[in-house]
C-alpha positions as CSV (number, residue, x, y, z in Angstrom):
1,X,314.1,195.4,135.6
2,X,310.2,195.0,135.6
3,X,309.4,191.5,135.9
4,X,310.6,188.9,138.9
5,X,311.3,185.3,137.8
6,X,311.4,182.3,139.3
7,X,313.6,180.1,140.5
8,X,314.2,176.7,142.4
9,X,316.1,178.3,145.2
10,X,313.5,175.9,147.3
11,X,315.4,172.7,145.9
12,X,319.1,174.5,146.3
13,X,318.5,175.0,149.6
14,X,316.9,171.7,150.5
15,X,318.8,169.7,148.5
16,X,322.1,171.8,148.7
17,X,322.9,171.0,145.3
18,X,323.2,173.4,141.8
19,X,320.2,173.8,140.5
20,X,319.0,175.5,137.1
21,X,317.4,178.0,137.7
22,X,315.3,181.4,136.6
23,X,316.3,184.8,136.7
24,X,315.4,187.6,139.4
25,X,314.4,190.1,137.6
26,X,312.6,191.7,141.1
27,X,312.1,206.9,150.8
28,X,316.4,206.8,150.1
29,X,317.5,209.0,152.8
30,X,319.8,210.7,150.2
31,X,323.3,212.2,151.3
32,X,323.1,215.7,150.6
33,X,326.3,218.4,150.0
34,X,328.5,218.8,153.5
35,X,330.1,222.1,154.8
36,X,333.7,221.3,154.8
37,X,335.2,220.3,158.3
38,X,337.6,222.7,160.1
39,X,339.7,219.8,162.3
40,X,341.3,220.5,165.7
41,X,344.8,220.1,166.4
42,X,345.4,216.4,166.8
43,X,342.2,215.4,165.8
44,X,340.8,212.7,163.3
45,X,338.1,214.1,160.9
46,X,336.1,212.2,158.3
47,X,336.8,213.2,154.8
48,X,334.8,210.2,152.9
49,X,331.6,208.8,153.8
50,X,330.9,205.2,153.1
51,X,327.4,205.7,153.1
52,X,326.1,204.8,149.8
53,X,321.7,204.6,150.3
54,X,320.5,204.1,153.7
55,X,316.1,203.5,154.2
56,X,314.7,202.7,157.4
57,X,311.3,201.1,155.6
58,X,309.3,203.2,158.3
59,X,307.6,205.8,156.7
60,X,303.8,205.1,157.2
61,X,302.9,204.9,153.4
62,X,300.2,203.4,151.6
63,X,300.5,201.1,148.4
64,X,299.1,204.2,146.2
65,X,301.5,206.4,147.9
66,X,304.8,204.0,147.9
67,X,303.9,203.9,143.8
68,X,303.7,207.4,143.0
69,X,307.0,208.4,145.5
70,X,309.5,206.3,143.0
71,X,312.3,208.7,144.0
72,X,314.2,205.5,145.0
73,X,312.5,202.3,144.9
74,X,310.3,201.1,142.2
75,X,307.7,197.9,142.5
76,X,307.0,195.0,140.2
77,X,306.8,191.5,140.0
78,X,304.5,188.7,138.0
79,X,301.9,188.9,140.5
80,X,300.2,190.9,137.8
81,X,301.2,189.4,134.8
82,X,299.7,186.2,137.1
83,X,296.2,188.1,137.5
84,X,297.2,187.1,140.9
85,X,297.5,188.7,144.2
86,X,300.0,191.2,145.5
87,X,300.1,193.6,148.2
88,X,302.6,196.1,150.0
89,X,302.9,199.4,152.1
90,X,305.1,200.5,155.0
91,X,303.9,200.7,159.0
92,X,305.6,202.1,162.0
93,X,308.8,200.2,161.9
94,X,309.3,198.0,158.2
95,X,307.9,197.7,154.8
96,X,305.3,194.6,154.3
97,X,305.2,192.7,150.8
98,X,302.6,190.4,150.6
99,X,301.8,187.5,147.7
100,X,299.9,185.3,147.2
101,X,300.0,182.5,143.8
102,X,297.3,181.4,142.0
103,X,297.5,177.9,142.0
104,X,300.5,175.4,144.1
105,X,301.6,174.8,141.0
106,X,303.5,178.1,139.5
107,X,306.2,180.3,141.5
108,X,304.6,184.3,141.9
109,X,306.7,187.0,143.0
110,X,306.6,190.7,144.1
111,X,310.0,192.8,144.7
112,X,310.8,196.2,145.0
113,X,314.3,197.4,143.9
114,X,316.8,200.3,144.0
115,X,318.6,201.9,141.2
116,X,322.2,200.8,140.3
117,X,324.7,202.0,143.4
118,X,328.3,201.5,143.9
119,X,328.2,199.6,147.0
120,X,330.3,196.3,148.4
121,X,327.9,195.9,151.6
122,X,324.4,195.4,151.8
123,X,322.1,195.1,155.0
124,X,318.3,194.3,156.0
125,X,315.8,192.2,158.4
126,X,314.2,190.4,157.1
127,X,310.8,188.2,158.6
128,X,309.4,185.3,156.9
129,X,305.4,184.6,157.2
130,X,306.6,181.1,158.6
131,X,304.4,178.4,157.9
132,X,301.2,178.9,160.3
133,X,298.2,177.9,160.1
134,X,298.6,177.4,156.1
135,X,302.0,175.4,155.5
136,X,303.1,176.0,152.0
137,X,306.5,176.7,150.3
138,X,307.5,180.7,150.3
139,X,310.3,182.3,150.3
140,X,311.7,186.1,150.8
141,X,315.0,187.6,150.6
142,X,317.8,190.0,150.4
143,X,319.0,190.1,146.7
144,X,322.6,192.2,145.5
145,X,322.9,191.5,141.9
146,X,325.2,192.9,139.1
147,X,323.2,195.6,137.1
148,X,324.8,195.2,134.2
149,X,324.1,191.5,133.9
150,X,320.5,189.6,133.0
151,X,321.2,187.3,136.1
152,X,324.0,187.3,138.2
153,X,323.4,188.2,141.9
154,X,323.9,187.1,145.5
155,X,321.1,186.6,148.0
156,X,320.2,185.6,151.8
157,X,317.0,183.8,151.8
158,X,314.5,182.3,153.9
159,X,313.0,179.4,152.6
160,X,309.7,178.4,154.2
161,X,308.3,174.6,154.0
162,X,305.8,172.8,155.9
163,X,308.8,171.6,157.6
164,X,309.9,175.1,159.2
165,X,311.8,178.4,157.9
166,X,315.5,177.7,156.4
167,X,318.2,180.7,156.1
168,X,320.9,180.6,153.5
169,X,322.9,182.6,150.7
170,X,323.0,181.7,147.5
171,X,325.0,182.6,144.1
172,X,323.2,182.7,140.9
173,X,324.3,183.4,137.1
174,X,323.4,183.0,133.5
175,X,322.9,184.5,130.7
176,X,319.0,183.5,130.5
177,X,316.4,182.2,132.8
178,X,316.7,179.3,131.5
179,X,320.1,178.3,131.5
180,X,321.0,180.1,135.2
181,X,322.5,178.1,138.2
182,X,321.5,178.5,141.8
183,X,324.7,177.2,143.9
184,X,324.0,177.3,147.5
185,X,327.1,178.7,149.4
186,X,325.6,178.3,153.1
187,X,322.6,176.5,154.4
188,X,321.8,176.8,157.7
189,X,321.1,173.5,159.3
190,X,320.2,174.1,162.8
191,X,316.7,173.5,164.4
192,X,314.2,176.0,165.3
193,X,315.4,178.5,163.4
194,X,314.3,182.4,163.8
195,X,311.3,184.1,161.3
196,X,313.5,187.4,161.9
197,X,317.1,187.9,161.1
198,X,319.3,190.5,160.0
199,X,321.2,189.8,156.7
200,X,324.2,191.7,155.9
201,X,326.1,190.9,152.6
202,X,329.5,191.7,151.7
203,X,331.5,190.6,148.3
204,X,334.4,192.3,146.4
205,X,332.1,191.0,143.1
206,X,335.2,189.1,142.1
207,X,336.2,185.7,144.5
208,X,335.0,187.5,148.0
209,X,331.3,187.2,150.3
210,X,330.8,187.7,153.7
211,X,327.9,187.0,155.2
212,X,326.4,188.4,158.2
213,X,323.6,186.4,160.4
214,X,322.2,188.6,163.6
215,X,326.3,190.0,163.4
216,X,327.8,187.3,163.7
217,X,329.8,186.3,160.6
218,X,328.6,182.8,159.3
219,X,329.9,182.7,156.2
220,X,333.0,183.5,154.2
221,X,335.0,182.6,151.1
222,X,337.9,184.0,148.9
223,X,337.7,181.4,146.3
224,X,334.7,182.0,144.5
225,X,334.2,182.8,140.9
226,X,331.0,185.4,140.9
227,X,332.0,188.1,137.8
228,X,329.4,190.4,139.6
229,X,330.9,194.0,139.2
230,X,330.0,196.5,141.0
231,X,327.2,198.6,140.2
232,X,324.9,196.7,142.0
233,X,320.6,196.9,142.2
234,X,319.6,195.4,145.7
235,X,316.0,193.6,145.7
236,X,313.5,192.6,148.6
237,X,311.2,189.8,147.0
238,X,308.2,187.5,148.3
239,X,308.0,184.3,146.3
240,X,304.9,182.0,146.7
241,X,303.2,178.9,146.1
242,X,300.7,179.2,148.5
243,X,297.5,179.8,146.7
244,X,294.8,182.5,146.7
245,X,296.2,184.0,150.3
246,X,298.3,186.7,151.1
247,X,301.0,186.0,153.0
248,X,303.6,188.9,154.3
249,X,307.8,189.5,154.1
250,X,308.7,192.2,156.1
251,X,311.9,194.3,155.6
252,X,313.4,197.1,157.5
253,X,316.8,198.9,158.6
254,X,317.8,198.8,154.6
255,X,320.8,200.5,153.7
256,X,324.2,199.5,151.4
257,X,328.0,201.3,152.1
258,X,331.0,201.0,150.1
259,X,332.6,198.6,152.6
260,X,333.1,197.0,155.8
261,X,336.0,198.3,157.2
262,X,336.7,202.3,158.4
263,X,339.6,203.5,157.1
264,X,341.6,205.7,159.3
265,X,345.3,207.1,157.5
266,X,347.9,210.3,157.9
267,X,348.1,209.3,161.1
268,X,350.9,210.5,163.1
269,X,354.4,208.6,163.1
270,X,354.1,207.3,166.8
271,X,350.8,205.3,166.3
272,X,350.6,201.9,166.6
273,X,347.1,200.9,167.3
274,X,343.5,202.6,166.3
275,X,340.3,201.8,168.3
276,X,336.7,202.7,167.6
277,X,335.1,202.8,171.1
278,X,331.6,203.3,172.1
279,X,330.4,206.4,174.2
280,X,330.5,203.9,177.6
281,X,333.9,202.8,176.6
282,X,333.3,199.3,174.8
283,X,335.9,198.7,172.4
284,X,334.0,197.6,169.0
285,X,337.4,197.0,167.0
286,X,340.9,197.4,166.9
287,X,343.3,197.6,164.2
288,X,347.4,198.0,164.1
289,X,348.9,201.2,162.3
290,X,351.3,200.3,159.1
291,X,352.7,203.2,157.1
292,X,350.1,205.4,158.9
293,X,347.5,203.6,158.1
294,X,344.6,201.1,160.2
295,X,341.6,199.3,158.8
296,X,339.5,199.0,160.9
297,X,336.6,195.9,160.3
298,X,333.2,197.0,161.3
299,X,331.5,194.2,159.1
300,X,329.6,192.4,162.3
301,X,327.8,195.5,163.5
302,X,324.5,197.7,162.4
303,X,325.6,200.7,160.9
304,X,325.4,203.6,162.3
305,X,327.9,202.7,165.1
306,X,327.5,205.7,167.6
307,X,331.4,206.1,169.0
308,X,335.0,207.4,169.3
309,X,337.9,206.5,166.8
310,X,341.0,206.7,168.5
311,X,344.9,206.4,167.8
312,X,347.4,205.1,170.4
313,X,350.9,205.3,171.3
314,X,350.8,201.8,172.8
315,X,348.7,198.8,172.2
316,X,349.4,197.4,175.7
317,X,348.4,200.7,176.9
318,X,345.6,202.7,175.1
319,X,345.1,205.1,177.7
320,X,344.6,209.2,177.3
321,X,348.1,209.5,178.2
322,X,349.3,206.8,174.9
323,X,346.7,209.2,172.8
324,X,347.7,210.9,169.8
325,X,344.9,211.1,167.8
326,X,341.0,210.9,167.8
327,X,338.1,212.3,167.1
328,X,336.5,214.8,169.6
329,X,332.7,213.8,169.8
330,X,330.9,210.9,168.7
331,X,330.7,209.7,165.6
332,X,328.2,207.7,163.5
333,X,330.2,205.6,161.9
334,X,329.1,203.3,158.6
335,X,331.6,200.9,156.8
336,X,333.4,202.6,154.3
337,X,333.9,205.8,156.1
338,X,337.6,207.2,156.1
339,X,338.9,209.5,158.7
340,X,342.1,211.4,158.0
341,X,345.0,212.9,161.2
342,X,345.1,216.8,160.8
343,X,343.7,217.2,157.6
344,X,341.0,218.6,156.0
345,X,337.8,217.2,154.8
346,X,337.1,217.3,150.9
347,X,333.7,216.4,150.7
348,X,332.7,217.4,146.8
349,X,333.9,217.1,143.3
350,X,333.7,218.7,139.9
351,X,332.3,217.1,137.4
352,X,332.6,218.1,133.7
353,X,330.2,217.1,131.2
354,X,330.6,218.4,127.7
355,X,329.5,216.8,124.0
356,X,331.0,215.9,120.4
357,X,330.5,214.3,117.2
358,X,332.5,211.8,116.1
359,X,334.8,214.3,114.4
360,X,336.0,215.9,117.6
361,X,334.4,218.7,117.0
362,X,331.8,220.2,120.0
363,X,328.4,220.4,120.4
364,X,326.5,223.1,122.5
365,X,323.6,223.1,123.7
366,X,322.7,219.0,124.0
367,X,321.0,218.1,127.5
368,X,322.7,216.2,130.5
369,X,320.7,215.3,133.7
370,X,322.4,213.7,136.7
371,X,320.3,211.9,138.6
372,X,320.8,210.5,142.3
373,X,318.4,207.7,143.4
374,X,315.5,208.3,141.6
375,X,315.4,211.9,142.1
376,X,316.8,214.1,139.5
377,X,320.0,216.7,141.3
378,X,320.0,218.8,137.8
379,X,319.5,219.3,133.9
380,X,321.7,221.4,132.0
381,X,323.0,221.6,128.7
382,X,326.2,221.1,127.6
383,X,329.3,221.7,128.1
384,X,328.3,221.7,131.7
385,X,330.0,221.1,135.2
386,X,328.2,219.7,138.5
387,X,329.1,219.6,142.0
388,X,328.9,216.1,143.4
389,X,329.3,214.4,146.4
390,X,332.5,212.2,146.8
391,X,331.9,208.7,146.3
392,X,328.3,208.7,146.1
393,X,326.6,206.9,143.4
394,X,325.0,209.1,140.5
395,X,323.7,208.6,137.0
396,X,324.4,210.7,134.3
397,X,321.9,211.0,131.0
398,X,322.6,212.0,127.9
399,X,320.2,213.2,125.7
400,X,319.4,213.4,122.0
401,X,318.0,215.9,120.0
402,X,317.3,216.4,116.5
403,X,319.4,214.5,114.1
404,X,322.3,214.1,117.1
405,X,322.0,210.3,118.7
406,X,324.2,209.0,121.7
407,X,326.9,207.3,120.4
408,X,329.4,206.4,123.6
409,X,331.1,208.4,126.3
410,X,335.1,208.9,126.4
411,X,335.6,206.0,129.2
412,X,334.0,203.6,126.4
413,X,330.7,203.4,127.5
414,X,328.1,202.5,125.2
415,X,325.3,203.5,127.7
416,X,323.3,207.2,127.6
417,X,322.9,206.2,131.4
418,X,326.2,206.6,133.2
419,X,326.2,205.3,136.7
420,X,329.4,206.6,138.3
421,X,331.3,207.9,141.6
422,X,334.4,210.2,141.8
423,X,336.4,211.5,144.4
424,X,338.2,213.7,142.4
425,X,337.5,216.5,139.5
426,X,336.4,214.8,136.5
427,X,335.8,215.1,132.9
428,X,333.7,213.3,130.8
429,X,333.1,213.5,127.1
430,X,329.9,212.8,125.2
431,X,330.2,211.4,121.8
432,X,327.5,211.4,119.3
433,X,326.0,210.5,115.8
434,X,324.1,211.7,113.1
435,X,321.2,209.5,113.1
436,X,320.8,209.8,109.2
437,X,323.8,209.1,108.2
438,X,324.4,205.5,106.9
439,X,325.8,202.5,109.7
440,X,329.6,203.1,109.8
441,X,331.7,200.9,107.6
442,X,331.3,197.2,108.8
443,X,328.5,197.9,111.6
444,X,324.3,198.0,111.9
445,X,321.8,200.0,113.2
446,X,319.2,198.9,115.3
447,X,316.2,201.4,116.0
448,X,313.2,200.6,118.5
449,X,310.0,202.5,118.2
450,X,307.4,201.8,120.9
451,X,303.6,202.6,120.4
452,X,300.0,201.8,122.7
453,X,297.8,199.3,121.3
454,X,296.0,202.5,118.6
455,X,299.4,202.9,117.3
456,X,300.2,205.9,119.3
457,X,304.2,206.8,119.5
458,X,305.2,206.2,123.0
459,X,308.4,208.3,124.5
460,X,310.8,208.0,127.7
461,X,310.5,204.2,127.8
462,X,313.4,202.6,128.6
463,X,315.2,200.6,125.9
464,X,318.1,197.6,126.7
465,X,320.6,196.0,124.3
466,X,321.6,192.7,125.9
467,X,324.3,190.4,124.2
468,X,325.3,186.9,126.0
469,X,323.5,188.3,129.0
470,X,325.7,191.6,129.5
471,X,324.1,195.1,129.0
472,X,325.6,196.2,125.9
473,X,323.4,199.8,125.9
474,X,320.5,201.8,127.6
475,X,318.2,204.2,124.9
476,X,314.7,205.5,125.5
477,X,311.9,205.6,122.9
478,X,312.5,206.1,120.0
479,X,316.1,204.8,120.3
480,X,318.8,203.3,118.4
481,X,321.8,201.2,118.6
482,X,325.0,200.7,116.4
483,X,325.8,196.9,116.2
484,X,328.2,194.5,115.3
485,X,326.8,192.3,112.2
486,X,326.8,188.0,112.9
487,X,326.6,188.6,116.9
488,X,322.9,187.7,118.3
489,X,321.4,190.4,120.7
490,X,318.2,191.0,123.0
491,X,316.2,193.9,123.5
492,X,313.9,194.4,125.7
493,X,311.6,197.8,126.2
494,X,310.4,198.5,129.8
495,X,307.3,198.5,131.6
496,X,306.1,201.9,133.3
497,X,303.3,203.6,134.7
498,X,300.2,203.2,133.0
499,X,302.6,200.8,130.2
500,X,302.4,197.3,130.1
501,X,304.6,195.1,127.5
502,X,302.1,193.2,125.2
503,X,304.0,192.0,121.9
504,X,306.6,192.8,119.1
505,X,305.3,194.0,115.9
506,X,306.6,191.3,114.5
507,X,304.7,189.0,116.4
508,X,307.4,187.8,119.4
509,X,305.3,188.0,122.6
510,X,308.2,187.9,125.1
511,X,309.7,191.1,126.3
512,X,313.2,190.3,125.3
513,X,313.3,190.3,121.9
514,X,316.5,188.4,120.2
515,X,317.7,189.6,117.0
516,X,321.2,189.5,114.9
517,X,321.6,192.2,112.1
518,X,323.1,192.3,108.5
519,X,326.2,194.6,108.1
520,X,325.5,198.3,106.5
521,X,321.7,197.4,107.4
522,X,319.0,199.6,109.8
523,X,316.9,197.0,111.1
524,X,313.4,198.6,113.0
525,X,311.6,196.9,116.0
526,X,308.2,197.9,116.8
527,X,307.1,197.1,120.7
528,X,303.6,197.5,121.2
529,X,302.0,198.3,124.8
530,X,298.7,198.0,126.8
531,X,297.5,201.1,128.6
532,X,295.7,200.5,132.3
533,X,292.5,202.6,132.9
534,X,294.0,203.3,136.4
């Protein structure tokens, strides 16, 4: 997404009511390929990582350099489309965001945001601005919303008023900015309250969130209703209406794991309890053994935890004598990890990537590129296998050429882009079109062109199919879509680099376009684009 909306998350959070609301719309340390672990006798190893992105926000970058390294993050918001201010760069120890609106009047916003990644748990400190020496209303948070909605996503926030600072964690949906909800799920309601706190998230995307204030658990329901599936794009935004001065979110210690607990399993028959235990001996949790298995909840501390995992004979005596199992140095443990008794650690994956017509029959030669981050792992043509990472998050692209268009992949997909994790081999099947053939029987085609303001072609720009707020399919330009006749979509073509939106050919100015289709029709969009000089 390229452009942040607003939202009255101010009056859900005062109030403590449901609001309507607007959508958000606002240096990975990737996990590279591990050796495979040769375990002692009687020792734990890890054979899955939980880690799914980690980024410390330290790296000592400039604006112009945190724009031109996109490898993970990318940076927008409608400060620009405002023409007001915006600001952001990393120091020593977080990254600084810093908006400003142009009047008191109208909400202004800067984020930056990660790719899609399959993740449950989400981390970062945050510090408000507070209020000063120029009280105002601002807010910054902490955002982990479904990427395959418009607006649905969960957020801790820190609301600033002339009052004082406010912390909370809200859930919002829709299917438009205009019709979303903001529901507060906590407020907190104490005095005083901190500028600086460390938010950790948790939610199974179905009726499940955790969340985590400073480690200490605050908040927690299994009744909810979110419809948030996993992949998930995690935001930092500044929100102002404090005009015509720059005021500063800072973030740091960002990173996102496929859980909160540690998984420990195999173990042997005579273990009853597992511990994970710092180097000095503190015990940071415990967890019974059933059917060889403990799980062990890590959810309340700041990953990486530095210490032991151990197994036990006896709970009412975990001693070296009662051991039967552990692992033999330190560990750096993250939610989401899993540690296996005596086995070995698979660490990688095939994965096999090959192309077809509708027909069945193959195509050679197409090209695939899997991407991790923002940073591109390889292009090859197809059929084609990779090596990948267990249960790390990747994209895979498929390409067109020629006369061939994407058409779906064999688990149903409609999307070219493929966000997807495995721990185990896996095949994949790439179906495709002929793009000059006619719409199949009972279905549309919808093509989008998009060209500068001289009527220039413009290529690579991301292209999305939206229907009742759901991503239906991802293209590039020039793409195309096969739709279902009577059902009302939205597309919308990107923002990027020197590329700014400006208008639809046929004269609809906002970026998502809606449109329904005739049966056996090709309908053509046309989205046209500004160029910057810089």
């Amino acid at each position: 997404m390229k452009k942040a909306l607003m939202f009255g998350l101010l009056a859900a959070i005062l109030l403590g009511g449901v609001v309507s609301a607007a959508a958000l719309t606002g240096n990975l340390s990737a996990v590279g390929l591990s050796s495979p672990i040769k375990p002692s006798p009687g020792s734990l190893v890890e054979v899955q990582s939980g880690l799914a992105a980690s980024d410390p926000l330290n790296g000592f970058e400039t604006q112009q350099q945190l724009q031109s390294n996109s490898s993970y993050w990318q940076y927008g918001g409608t400060s620009g489309a405002n023409n007001s201010y915006y600001s952001f760069f990393e120091s020593a120890n977080q990254l600084h965001i810093g908006v400003a609106a142009t009047n008191s009047s109208n909400w202004t916003g800067y984020y930056a945001v990660t790719p899609p990644t399959n993740a449950s748990l989400v981390h970062a400190t945050l510090t408000s601005p507070g209020n000063g020496s120029n009280p105002g209303f601002y807010d910054i948070g902490l955002y982990m919303k479904a990427s395959n909605q418009v607006l649905n996503y969960l957020a801790c926030v820190a609301i600033t008023t002339p009052a004082g600072t406010t912390w909370g964690l809200v859930h919002a949906q829709g299917t438009t900015s205009e019709n979303a909800i903001v529901t507060p799920l906590w407020v907190d309601t104490s005095q005083n309250q901190p500028l600086t706190r460390d938010c950790t998230i948790v939610t199974n995307g179905d009726n499940s969130v955790q969340l985590y204030l400073d480690n200490v658990l605050v908040y927690h329901s299994t009744f909810l209703n979110l419809g948030m599936p996993p992949p998930y794009s995690f935001f930092i935004e500044d929100e102002s209406l404090v005009s015509n001065q720059l005021l500063y979110g800072q973030y740091q210690g960002f990173y996102a794991t496929t859980g909160s607990t540690v998984s420990v399993t195999n173990l042997p028959s005579n273990a009853v309890t597992v511990e994970l235990v710092s180097p000095s001996g503190q015990v940071y949790a415990t967890a019974p053994v059933t059917s060889g298995k403990a799980a062990l909840d890590v959810g309340a501390f700041s990953f990486p935890i530095s210490g032991f995992i151990r197994a036990y004979s006896s709970a009412a005596n975990p001693s070296n004598s009662t051991m039967v199992a552990y692992t033999p140095s330190a560990q750096q443990v993250y939610g989401g990890d899993e540690f296996a008794f005596g086995g070995h650690a698979t660490l990688t994956s095939s994965l096999a990537v090959q192309a077809e017509d509708l027909t069945g029959h193959d195509i050679n030669g197409l090209l695939v590129s899997l991407t991790q981050g923002r940073n591109t792992v390889s292009s090859q043509y197809m059929p084609w296998t990779f090596t990948v990472n267990n249960s790390q998050t990747y994209t895979l692209t498929a390409n067109d050429y020629g006369s061939y268009t994407f058409d779906h992949w064999s688990d149903g997909s409609t999307s070219r882009v493929l966000t997807l994790s495995v721990t185990q081999s896996t095949s994949l099947v790439a179906y495709y079109r002929d793009s000059n053939s006619p719409p199949p029987s009972g279905k549309a085609i919808l093509a989008v062109t998009a060209v500068d303001s001289n009527g220039t072609s413009i290529t690579g720009l991301t292209i999305s199919l939206w229907q009742n707020g759901v991503l239906e399919g991802v293209s590039y330009s020039p793409g195309s879509f096969v739709v279902t006749p009577g059902v009302l979509y939205a597309v919308s073509v990107s923002d990027y680099g020197p590329y700014t939106f400006d208008n639809w050919s046929d004269g609809v100015n906002q970026q998502f376009h809606f449109i329904g289709v005739d049966a056996g029709t090709t309908t053509n969009l046309q989205a046209v684009f500004t160029t910057s000089s810089g």
